[in-house]
ZADO-522622 format. One record per residue: residue in one letter; x, y, z of N, C-alpha, C, O, CB in turn. Coordinates in steps of 0.001 Angstrom, whole numbers, plus 524288, in hexadecimal, padded with zeros to 5 digits. Each point is the difference from the previous one (the first is absolute). Glycine has a CB too. Layout:
N
AXYZXYZXYZXYZXYZ...
This chain:
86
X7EAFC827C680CC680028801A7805508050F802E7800F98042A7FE797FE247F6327FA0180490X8052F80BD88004F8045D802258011280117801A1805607FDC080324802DD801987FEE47F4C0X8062E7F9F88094A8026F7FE35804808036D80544802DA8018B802A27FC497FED97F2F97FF0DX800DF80C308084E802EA80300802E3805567FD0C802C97FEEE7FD36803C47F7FD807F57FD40X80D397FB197FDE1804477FD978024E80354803B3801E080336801D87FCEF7FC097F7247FDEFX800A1808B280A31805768037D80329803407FEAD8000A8030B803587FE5E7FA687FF2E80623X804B57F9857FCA4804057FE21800FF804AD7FC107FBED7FE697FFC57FB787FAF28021980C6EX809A57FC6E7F89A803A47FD0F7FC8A801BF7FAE3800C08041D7FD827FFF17FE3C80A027FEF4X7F8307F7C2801F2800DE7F93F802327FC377FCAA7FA4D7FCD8801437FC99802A58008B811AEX803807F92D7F3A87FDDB7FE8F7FB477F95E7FF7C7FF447FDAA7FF018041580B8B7FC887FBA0X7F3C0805027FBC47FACC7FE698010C7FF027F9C27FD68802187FE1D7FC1A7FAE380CC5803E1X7FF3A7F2C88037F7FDF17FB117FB247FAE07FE487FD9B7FC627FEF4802FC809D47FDEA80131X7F953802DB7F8217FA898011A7FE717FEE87FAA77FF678038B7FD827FDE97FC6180B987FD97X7FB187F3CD806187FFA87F9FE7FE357F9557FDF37FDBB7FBC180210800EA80CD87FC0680770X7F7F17FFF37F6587F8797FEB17FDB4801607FAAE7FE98803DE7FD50800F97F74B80C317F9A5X7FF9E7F577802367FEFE7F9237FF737FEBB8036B7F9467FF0C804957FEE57FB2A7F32A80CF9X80668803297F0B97FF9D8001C7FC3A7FEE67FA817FCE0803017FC54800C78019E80BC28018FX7F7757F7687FA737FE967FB4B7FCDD7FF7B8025A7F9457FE29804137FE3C7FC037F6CE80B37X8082A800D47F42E8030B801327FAAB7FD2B7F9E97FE19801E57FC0E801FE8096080AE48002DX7F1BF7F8AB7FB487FE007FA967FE2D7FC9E8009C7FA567FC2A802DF7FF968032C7F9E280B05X802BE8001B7F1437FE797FF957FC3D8024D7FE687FAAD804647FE28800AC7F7C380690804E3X802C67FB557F6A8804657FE417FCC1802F18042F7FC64803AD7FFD57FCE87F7537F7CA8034DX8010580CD980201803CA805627FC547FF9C80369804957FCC28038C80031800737FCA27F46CX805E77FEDE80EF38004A8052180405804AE802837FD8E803BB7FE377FD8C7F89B7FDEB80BFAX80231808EC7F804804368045D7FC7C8044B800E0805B5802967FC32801657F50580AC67F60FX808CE7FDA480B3A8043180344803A77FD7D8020A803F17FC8B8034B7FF69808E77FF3F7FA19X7FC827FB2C80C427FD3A80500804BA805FD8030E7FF66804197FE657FE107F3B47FBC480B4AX806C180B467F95680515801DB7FF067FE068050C805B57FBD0801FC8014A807CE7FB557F0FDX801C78030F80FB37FE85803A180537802E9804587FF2D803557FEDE7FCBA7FB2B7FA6B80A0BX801FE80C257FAE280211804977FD54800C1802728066F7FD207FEE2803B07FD828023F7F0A4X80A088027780BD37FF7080387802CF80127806027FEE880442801487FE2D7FCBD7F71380636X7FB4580B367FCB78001F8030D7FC3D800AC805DE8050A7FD558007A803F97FC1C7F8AF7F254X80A17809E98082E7FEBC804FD8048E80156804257FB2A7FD10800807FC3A806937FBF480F98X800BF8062C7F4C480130804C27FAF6801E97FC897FACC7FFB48020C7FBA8804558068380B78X7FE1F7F19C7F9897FFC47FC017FAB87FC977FB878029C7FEC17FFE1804A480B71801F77F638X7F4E17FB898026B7FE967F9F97FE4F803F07FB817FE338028F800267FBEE7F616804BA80165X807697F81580578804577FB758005A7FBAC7FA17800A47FCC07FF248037180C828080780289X7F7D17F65F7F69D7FDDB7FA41801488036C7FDCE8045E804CA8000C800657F80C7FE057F5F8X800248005780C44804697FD8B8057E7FBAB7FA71801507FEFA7FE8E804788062080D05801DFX7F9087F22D7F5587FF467F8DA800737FBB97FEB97FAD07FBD6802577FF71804B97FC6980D3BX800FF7FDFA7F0857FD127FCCE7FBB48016A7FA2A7FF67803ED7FD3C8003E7FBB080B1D7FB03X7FA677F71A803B4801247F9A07FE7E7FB107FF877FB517FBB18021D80043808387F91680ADEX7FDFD8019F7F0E47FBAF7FD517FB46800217FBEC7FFEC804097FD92800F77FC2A807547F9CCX7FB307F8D0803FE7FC847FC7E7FE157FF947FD5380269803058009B803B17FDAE800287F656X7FBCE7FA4E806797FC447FBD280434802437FE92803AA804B7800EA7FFC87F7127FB737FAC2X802648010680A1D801677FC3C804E67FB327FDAB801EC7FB50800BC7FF3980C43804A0803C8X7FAC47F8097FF5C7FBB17FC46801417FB77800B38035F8011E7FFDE804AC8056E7FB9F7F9D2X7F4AD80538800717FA59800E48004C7FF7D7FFE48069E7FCD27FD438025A7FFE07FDDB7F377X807098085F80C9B7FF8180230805DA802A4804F77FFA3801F5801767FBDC7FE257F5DC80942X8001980C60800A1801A2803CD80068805F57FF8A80324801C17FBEE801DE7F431807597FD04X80BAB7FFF680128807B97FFFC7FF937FFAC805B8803D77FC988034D7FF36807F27F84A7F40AX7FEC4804D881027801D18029D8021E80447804637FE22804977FE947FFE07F7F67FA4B804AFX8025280BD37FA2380647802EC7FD6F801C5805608041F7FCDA80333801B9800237FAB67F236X805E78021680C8F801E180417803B4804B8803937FC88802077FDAC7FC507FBDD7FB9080D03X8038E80B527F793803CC803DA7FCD28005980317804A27FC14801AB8023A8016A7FE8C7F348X807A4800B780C3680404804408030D80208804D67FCC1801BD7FFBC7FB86801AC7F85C8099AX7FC1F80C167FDAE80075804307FC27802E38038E804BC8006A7FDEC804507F667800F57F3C5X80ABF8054E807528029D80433803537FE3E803DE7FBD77FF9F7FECF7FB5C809187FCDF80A53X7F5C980B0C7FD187FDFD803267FDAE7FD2180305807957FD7C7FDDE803808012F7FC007EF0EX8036C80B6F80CD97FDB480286804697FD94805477FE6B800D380450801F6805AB7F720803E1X7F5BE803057F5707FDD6805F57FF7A7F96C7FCE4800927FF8C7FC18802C48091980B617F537X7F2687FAEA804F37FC317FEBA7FE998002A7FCF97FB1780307801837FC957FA42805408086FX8008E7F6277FA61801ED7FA597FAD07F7E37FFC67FF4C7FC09801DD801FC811237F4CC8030FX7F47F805E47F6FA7FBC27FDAE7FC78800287FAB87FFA5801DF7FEB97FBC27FE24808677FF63X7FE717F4198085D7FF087FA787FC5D7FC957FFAD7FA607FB448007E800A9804FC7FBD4808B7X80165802F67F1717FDD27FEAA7FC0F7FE417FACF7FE948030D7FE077FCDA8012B808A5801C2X7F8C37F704802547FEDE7F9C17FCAC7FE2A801E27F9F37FCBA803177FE517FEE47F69280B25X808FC802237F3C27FD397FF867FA697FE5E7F9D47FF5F8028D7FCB88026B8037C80B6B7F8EFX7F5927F649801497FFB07FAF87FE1B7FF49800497F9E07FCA8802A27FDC27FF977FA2780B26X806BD800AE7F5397FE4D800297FAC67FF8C7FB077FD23802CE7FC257FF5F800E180BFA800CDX7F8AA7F9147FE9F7FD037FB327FD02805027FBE87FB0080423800B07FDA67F0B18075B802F0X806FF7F3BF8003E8056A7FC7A7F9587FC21800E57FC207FD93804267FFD3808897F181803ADX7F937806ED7F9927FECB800D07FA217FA9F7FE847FF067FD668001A7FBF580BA07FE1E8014BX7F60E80092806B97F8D67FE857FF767FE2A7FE83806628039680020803347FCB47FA5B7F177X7FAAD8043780D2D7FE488006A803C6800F27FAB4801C97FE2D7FF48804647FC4E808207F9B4X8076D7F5448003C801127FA0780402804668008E8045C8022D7FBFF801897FBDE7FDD17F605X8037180B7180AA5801D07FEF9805777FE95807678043A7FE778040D7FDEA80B6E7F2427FCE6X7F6F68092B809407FE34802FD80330804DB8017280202803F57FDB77FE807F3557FEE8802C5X808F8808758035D801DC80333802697FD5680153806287FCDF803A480052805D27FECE7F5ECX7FE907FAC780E0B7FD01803B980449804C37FFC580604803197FCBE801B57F0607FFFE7FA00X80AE180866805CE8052D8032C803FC7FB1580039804157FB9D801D97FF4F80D1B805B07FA2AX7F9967F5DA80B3A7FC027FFDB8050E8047A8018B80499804CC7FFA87FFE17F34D7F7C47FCBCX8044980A7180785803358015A804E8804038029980038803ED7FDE0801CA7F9917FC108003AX802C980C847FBE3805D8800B9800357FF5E802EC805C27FC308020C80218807927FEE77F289X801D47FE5780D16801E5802538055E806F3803BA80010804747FE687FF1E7F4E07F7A080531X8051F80DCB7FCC3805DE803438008D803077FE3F804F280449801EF801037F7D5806B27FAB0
């Protein structure tokens, strides 16, 4: 998705996230406009509910939120990103 920011205030990006299994690999959040910068990661399991994550960023041009998930070493854990809000 690509966001429009005028101004130079800070932005905050927040979603829900559930990480459960016994090989969860990396969510990883990116902000990307003329570069790409990781600006929040976390790996491997928690406990079999969803978690709240929020990231503050400053940037006043047109930007890009990136979600990556990347998998662990076999399919015994999951990845899922719900509700995001700017």
């Amino acid at each position: 998705m690509t966001l429009d920011s005028t101004n130079s205030q800070s932005n905050c990006f927040r979603f829900w996230y559930h990480m459960y299994g016994s090989d969860v690999g990396t969510l990883n959040i990116y902000l990307s406009n003329s570069t790409q910068s990781r600006i929040w990661s976390l790996s491997g399991g928690r406990a079999n509910q969803w978690y709240e994550g929020q990231v503050s960023y400053e940037i006043n041009s047109a930007h890009q939120i990136i979600i990556e998930g990347i998998r662990g070493k076999d399919f015994m854990g999951g990845i899922s990103v719900d509700d995001l809000t700017f």
